[in-house]
C-alpha positions in Angstrom: 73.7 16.9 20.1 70.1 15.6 20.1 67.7 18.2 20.4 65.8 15.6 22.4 68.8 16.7 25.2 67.1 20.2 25.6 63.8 19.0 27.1 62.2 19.8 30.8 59.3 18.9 32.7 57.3 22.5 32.9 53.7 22.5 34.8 51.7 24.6 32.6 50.3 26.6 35.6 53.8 27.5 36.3 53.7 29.9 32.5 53.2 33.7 33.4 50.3 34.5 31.8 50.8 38.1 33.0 53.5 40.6 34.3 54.9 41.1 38.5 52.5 43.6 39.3 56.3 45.4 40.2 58.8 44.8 37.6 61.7 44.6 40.3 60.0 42.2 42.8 60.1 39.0 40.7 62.6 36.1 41.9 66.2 35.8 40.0 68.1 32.4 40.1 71.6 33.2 40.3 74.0 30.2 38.8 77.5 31.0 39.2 79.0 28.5 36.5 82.6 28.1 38.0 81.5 26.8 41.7 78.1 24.9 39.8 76.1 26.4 42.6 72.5 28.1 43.2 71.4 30.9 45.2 67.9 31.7 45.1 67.2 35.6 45.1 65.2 38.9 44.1 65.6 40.6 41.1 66.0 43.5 42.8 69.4 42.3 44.4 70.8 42.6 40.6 73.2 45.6 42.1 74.9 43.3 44.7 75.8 40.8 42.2 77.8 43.4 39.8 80.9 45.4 40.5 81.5 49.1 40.1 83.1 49.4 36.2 80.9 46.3 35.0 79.4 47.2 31.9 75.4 46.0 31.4 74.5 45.7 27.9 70.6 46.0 26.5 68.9 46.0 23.5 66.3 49.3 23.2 64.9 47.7 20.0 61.0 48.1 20.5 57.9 46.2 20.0 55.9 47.5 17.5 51.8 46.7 17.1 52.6 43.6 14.4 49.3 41.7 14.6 46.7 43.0 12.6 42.8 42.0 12.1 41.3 42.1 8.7 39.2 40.7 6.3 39.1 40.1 2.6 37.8 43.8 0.9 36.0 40.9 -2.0 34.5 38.6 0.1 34.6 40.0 4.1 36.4 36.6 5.1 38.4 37.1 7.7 42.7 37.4 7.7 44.9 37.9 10.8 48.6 39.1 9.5 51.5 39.2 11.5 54.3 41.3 10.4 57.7 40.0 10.6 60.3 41.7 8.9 60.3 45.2 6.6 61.9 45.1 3.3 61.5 48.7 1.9 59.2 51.3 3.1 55.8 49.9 2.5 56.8 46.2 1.7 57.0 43.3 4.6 57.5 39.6 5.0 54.6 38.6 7.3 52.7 35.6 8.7 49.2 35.3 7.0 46.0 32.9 8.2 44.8 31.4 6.6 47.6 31.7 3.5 45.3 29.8 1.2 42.6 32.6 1.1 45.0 35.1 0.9 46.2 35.0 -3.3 48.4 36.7 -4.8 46.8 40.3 -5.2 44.0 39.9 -2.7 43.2 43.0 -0.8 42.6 43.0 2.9 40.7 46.1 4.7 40.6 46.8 8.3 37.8 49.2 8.4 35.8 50.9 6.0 37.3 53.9 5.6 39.9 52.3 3.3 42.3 53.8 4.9 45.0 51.5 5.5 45.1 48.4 3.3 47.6 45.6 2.2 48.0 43.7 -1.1 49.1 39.8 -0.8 52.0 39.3 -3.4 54.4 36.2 -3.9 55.0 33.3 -1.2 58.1 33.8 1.1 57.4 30.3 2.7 55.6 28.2 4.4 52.7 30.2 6.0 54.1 33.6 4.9 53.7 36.3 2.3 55.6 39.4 0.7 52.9 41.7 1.5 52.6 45.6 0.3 51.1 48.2 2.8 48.7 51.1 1.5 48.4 54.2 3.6 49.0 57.8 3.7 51.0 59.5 7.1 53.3 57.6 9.2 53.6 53.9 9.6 53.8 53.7 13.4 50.7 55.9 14.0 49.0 53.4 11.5 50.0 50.6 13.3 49.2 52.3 16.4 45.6 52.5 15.5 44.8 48.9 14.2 47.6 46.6 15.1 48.0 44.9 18.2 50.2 43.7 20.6 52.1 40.2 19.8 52.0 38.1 22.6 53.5 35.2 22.5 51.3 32.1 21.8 52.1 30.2 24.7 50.2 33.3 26.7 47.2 31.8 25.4 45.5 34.8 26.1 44.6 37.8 23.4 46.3 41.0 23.8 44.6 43.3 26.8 45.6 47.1 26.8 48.0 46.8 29.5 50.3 44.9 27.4 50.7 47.9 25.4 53.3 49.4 28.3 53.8 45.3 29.6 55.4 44.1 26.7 57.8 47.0 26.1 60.9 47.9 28.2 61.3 51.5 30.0 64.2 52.0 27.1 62.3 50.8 23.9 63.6 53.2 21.8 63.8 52.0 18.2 60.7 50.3 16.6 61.5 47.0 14.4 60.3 43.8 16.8 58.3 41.9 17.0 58.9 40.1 20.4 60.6 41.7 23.0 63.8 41.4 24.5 62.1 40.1 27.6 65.1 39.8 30.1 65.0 43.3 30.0 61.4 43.3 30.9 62.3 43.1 34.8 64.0 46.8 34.9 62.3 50.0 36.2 63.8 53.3 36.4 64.8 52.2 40.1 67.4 49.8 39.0 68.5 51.6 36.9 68.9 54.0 39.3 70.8 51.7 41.5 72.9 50.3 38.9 74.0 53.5 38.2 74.8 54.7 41.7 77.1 50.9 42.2 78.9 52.5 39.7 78.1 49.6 37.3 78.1 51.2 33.5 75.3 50.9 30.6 75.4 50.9 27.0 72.4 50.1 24.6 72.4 48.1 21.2 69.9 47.2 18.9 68.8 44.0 17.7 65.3 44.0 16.1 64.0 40.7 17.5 61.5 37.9 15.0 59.8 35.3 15.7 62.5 33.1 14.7 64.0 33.5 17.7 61.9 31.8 19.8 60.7 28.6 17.6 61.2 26.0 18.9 63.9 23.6 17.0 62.0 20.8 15.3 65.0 19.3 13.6 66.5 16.6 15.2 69.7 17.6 16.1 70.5 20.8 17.1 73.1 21.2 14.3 70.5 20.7 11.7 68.7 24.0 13.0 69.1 27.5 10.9 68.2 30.9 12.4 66.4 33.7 10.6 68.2 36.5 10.4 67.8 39.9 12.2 68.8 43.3 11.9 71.2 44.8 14.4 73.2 48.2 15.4 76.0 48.5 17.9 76.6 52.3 17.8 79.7 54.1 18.0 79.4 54.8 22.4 78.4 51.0 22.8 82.0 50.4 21.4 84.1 52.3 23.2 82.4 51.5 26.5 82.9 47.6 25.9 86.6 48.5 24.9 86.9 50.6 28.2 85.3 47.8 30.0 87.6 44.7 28.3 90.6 47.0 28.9 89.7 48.3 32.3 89.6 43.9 33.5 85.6 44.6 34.0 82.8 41.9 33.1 80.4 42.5 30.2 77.2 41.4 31.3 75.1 40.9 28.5 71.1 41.7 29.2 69.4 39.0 27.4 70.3 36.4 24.3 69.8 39.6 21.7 72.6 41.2 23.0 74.8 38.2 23.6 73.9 37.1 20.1 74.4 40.5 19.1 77.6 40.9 20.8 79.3 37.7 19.6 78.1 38.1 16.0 80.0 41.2 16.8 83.2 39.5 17.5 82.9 36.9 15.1 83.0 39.8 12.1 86.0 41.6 13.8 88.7 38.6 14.6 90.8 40.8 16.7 90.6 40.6 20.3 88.4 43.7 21.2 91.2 44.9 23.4 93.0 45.7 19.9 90.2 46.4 17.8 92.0 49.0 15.3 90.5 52.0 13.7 89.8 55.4 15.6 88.9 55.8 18.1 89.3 51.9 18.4 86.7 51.0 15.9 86.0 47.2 14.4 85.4 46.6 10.8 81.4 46.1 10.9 79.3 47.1 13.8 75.7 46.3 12.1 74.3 44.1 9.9 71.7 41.3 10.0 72.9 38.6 12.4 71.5 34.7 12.4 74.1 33.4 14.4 73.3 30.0 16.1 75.1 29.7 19.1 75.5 26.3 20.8 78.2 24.1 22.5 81.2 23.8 22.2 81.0 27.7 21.9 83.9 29.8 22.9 82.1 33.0 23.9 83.9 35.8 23.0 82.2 39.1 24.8 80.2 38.3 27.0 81.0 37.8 30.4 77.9 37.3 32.1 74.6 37.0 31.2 71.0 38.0 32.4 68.0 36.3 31.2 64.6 34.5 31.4 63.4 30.9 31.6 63.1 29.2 28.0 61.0 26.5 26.0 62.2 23.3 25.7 64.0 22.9 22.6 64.5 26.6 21.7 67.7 28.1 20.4 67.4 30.6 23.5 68.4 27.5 25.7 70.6 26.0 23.3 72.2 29.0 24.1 71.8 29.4 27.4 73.6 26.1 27.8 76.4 26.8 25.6 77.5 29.6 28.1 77.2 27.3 31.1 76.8 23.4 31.2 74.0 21.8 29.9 73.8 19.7 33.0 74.2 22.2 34.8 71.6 24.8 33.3 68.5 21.9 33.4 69.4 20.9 37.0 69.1 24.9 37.5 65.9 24.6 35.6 64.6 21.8 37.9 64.9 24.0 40.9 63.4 26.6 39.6 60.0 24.1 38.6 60.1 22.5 42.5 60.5 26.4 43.8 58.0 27.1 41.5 59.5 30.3 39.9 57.4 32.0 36.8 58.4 31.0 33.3 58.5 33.2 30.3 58.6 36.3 28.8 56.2 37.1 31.8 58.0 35.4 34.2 61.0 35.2 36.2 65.2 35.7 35.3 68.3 33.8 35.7 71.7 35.4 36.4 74.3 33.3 35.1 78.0 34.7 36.3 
């Protein structure tokens, strides 16, 4: 397919620039794939659309403070870093601008205590370096005192405090992003709540989320496209509930493309049917790894049974995706509705439930 086939018309004043003042209250667009049809709802009516023994699936991976504003200890120039994946304890792959200032072993300070500093090394691409991190006590309390939020650029907006608890979801648990899982952005302990009293299950993954995810594909076929890989965990209870689940005839509904990514990488390591996955107590072969599994039609989904998500870019993997678990035809003219109903787009905006 031409990626050309993944485009939409999308006012720019229809972009959330920031949060539903109540996580809950934003609109859903539900698209049940096997009648093709719309309904038009709230977020909030998530629990009437799920059966008691349905099993919801989310990522608790959680954002950590990767964008960080320095400047050259030789010459006070300025360098704006963004981390994007850890390879030991104190060295990262990261974004760096400008990359031409930035030589191998050029020192960059962020205030001057010296404190906390990193040291450029090799290339790792275009635009990035392997860069080395100097500082004494934990990483995340470093990070929490000069690195900030990393909005998406489409925000067009800098960071403002309130992203701090915006951008992270009420589970976030285990720091490694560096975007968030946003389709789990809508959830408050209230649904949660409610979810839970429908007698609809929960297990939690992790999938540390990059940037890669949400390039867009500038190839131009979709084929042509690689994903960069990211780490993930699916722990021992996630198993055995998504066993009980498939065995007990009850719908996996996976909470955002990390987890249906996650979940099919999953089932593409472990070629039994996860009904008969062997070991004890019913255990598959690999359960984490780094995943860069690019899912797109014709895709026989394997896991997932439903899935909850938000509104995409043009010509990202995340729609790719999106339409490879319904019809593309069928996803855009979805996507049309949502533009003349003028629903919010983004990782700020509103979701689709796709059953």
């Amino acid at each position: 397919m031409r990626t050309e086939l993944f485009d939409y018309h999308l006012p720019p004043e229809l972009i959330a620039r920031y949060p539903a003042k109540i996580r809950r209250k934003c609109r859903m667009l539900v698209l049940d794939r096997a009648a093709g049809s719309v309904t038009h709802a709230q977020f909030e009516d998530l629990p009437l659309y799920l059966q008691p023994g349905d099993l919801t699936v989310f990522n608790n991976t959680k954002v950590i403070p990767a964008r960080l504003l320095g400047h050259k200890a030789e010459t006070g120039g300025k360098i704006e870093i963004f981390l994007l994946r850890k390879l030991d304890c104190r060295r990262w792959e990261a974004l760096v601008r400008p990359n031409a200032r930035c030589k191998p072993g050029t020192v960059i300070e962020f205030d001057k205590t010296g404190k906390f500093t990193v040291i450029a090394e090799g290339d790792a691409g275009p635009g990035k370096r392997i860069i080395r991190l100097k500082y004494q006590g934990s990483l995340e309390r470093v990070l929490r005192q000069y690195g900030h939020t990393p909005l998406p650029p489409y925000l067009n907006r800098p960071a403002e405090r309130a992203d701090v608890r915006d951008y992270q979801t009420v589970f976030a648990r285990k720091p490694g992003a560096v975007a968030s899982p946003t389709a789990s952005l809508h959830f408050d302990r209230v649904i949660l709540e409610r979810l839970k009293r429908t007698g609809v299950k929960r297990a939690e993954i992790t999938l540390h989320v990059g940037e890669g995810s949400f390039r867009p594909i500038k190839t131009e076929t979709v084929a042509a496209h690689r994903l960069e890989a990211e780490e993930f965990d699916v722990p021992r209870a996630a198993i055995k509930r998504i066993i009980a689940a498939r065995r007990g005839g009850h719908r996996v509904v996976a909470v955002g493309t990390t987890v249906a990514r996650t979940l099919e990488t999953l089932a593409a390591w472990n070629h039994e049917p996860v009904e008969t996955w062997a070991g004890s107590p019913g255990q598959p072969k690999r359960t984490y790894g780094a995943s860069n599994l690019f899912i797109a039609a014709p895709y026989e989904f394997r896991l997932v049974d439903a899935l909850l998500t938000n509104f995409h870019l043009p010509r990202s993997s995340l729609l790719v995706l999106v339409s490879a678990f319904a019809e593309r035809e069928l996803v855009l003219a979805a996507y049309r509705q949502a533009v003349e109903k003028k629903y919010r787009f983004y990782s700020y905006g509103d979701c689709m439930l796709l059953l």
